[in-house]
C-alpha positions in Angstrom: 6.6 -3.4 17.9 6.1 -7.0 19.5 4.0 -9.4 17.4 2.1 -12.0 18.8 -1.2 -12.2 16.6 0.1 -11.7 13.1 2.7 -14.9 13.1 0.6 -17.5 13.5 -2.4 -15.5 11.2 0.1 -15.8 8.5 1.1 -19.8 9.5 -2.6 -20.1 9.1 -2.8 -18.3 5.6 -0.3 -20.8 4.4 -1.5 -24.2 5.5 -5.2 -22.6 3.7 -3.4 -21.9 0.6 -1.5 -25.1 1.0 -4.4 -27.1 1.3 -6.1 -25.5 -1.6 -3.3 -26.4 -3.7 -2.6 -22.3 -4.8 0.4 -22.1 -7.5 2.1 -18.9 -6.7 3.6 -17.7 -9.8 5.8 -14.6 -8.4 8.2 -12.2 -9.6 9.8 -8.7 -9.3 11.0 -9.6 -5.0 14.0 -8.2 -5.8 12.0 -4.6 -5.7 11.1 -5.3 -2.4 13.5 -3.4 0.7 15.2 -6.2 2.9 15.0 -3.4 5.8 13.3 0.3 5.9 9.8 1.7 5.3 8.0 1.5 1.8 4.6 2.0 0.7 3.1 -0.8 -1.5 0.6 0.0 -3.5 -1.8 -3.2 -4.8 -5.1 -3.9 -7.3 -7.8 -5.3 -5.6 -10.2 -7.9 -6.8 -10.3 -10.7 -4.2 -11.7 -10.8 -0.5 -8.3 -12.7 -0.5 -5.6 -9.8 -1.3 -4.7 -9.1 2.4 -3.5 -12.8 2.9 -2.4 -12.9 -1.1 -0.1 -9.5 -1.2 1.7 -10.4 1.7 3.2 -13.1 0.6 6.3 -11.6 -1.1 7.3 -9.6 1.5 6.9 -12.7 3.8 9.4 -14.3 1.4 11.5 -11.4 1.7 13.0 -11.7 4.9 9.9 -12.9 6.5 8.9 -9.5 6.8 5.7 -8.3 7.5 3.0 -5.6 5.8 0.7 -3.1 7.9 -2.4 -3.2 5.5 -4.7 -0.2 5.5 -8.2 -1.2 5.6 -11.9 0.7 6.0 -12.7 0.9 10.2 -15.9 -1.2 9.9 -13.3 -4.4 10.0 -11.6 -3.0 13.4 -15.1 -2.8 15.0 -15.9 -6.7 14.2 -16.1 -8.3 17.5 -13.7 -11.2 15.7 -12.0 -9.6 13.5 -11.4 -6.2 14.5 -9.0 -7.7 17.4 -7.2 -9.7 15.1 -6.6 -6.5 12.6 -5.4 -4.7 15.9 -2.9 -7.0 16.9 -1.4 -7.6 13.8 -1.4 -3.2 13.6 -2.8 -3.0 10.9 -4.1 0.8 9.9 -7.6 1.5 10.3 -9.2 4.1 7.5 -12.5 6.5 8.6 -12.9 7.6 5.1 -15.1 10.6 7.0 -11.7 11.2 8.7 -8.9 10.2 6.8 -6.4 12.5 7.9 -6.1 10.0 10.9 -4.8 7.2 9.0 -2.9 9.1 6.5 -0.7 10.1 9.8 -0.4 6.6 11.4 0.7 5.2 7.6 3.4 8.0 7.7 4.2 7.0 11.1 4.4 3.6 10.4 7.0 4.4 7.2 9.0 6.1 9.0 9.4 3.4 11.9 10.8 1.1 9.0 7.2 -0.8 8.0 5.9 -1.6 4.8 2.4 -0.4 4.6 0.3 -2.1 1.7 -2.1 0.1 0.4 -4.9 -0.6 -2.1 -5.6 2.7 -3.7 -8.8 1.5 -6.0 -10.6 1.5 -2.4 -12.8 -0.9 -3.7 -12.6 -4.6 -5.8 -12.3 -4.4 -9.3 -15.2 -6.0 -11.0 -13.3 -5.7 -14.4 -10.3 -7.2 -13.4 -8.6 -3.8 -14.6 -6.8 -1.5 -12.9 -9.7 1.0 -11.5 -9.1 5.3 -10.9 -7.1 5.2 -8.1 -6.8 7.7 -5.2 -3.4 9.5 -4.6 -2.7 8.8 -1.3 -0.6 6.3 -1.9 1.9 8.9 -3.8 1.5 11.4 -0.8 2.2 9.0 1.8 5.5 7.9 0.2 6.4 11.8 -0.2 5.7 12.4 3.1 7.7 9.7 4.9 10.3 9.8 2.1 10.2 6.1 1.3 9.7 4.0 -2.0 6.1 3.3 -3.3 6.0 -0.1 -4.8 3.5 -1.3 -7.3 2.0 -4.4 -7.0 0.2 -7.0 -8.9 -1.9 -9.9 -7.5 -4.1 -11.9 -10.0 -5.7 -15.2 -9.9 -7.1 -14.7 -6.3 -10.6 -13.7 -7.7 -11.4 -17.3 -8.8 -11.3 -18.2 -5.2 -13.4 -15.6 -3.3 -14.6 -12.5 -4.5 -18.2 -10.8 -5.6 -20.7 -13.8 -6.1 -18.3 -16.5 -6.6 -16.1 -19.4 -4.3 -14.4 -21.8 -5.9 -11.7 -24.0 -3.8 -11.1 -25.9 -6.1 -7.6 -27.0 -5.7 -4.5 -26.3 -8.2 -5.5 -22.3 -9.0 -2.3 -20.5 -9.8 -2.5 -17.2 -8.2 0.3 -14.9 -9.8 2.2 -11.6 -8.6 4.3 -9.1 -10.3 6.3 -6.3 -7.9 7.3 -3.7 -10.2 10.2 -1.3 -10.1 10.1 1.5 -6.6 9.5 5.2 -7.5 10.2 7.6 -5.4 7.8 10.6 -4.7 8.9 13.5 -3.2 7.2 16.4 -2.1 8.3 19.1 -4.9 6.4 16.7 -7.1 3.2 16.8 -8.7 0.9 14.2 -6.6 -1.8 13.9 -9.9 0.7 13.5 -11.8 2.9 10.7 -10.1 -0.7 9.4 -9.5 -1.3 8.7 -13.1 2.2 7.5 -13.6 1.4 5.0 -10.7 -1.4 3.8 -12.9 0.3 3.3 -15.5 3.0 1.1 -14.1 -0.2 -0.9 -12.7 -1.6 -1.3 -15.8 1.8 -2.6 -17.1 2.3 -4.9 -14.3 -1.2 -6.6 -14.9 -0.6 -7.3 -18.7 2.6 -8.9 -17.7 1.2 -10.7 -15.1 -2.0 -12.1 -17.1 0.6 -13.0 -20.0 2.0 -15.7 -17.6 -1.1 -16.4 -16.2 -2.2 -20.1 -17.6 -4.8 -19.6 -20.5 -8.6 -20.9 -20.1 -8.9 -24.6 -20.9 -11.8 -25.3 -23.6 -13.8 -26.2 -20.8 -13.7 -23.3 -19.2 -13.9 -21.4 -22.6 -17.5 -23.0 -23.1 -18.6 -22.6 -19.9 -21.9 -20.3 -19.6 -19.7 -17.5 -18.2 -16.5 -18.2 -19.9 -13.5 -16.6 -18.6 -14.9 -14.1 -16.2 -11.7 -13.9 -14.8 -9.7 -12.0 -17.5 -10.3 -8.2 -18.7 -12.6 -8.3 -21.8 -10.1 -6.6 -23.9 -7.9 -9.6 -22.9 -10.6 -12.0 -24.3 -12.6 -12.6 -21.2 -16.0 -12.2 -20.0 -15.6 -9.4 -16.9 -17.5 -6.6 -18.0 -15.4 -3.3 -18.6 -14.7 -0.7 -16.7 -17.5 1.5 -18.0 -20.1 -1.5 -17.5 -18.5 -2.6 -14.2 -18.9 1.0 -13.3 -22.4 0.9 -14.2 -23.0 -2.1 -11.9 -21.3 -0.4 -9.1 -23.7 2.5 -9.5 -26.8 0.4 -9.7 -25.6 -1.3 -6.4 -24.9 1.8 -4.6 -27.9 3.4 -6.0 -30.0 -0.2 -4.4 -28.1 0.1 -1.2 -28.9 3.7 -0.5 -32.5 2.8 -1.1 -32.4 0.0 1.3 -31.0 2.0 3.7 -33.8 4.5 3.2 -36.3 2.3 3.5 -35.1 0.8 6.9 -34.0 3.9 8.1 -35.9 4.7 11.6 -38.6 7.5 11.3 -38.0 10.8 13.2 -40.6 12.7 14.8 -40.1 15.3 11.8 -40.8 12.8 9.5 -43.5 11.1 10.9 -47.4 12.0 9.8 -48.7 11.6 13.3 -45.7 12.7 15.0 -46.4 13.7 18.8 -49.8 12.0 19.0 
């Protein structure tokens, strides 16, 4: 497929991260295919992860990654024709059936399609339960699925904090290919994916440069590291708590706002 839109996006992404200073720390591109499809499965916990996990492949023969990504983006008036002419893969999560036939499409046409199977940013900085789509996919088109690790990326944008300040090292790990067939248990694969994730995020935090004292005594501390790797995020069970809170907020809101029906309304008809 031509591309015209997704070329100069990425020229874009790298004069940003240029400017900012970023330190990319990155290792494992060997796992990467120079050619063919492959699904690339990612943790998430940075508004920047779309521009940050393509990097590698970029550096792998300047290839490119089809990202999949909820529908609300594709209907922004700005950036839902950008996502479309860089085809990436819109996701109806009412309708997902959809999308899970254009990412085995896409594989088998030769793309990499980067999937982020928490669904939603990691507040913990851990790896969340993930969704097994990712395994499917990669059945389904016969391809490799890839884990991925990108960390450092939250202490630029994410929930409630941006920081440009320059010189943050942002640091990857691609980790060995599986290779899911369908004969195979899609759970359990699933929780093997996991695991490799988890793995890939303590090796990637173990190069990641350590707080200074400064940032030690700051009122937050190191929110950027897991707790159980001596930072301040909350856990998964607390994070978990938050997300339920919000959610719980949101659909209250919603509620709230929500227009009255004729049903609904007291004086209804009058």
């Amino acid at each position: 497929m031509a591309d015209i839109v997704y070329p100069p996006i990425i020229l874009t992404a790298k004069t940003l991260f240029k400017v900012l200073g970023i330190r990319f720390d990155i290792v494992g591109t060997e796992n990467l295919p120079r050619v063919g499809g492959a699904i690339i499965a990612i943790n998430h916990t940075s508004y920047l992860d779309f521009a940050l996990s393509g990097i590698p492949a970029d550096r792998v023969g300047h290839r490119l990654v089809r990202f999949m990504a909820k529908d609300g983006i594709f209907k922004h008036p700005i950036a839902g024709p950008l996502m479309r002419g860089m085809h990436h893969i819109p996701v109806n999560r009412d309708a997902g059936s959809q999308a899970f036939r254009d990412a085995v499409h896409a594989l088998k046409d030769g793309e990499l399609v980067g999937i982020f199977p928490e669904a939603t940013m990691s507040r913990s900085m851990e790896i969340k339960e993930i969704k097994n789509g990712a395994v499917r996919m990669a059945a389904a088109a016969k391809v490799p699925l890839i884990p991925m690790i990108v960390f450092g990326g939250a202490r630029i944008l994410s929930y409630g904090r941006k920081d440009l300040t320059r010189g943050r090292t942002v640091a990857m790990t691609i980790g060995a290919p599986m290779h899911p067939t369908r004969s195979d248990d899609a759970e359990v694969l699933n929780e093997q994916l996991h695991q490799q994730l988890e793995q890939l995020l303590d090796e990637t935090i173990d190069r990641y440069p350590r707080p200074t004292p400064e940032e030690l005594k700051a009122p937050d501390g190191p929110w950027w590291l897991p707790a159980r790797r001596g930072g301040t995020a909350p856990t998964l069970a607390e994070a978990e708590a938050i997300e339920t809170r919000i959610r719980t907020e949101r659909t209250e809101r919603t509620e709230r706002t929500a227009p009255v029906t004729e049903e609904e309304h007291p004086s209804a008809g009058f």
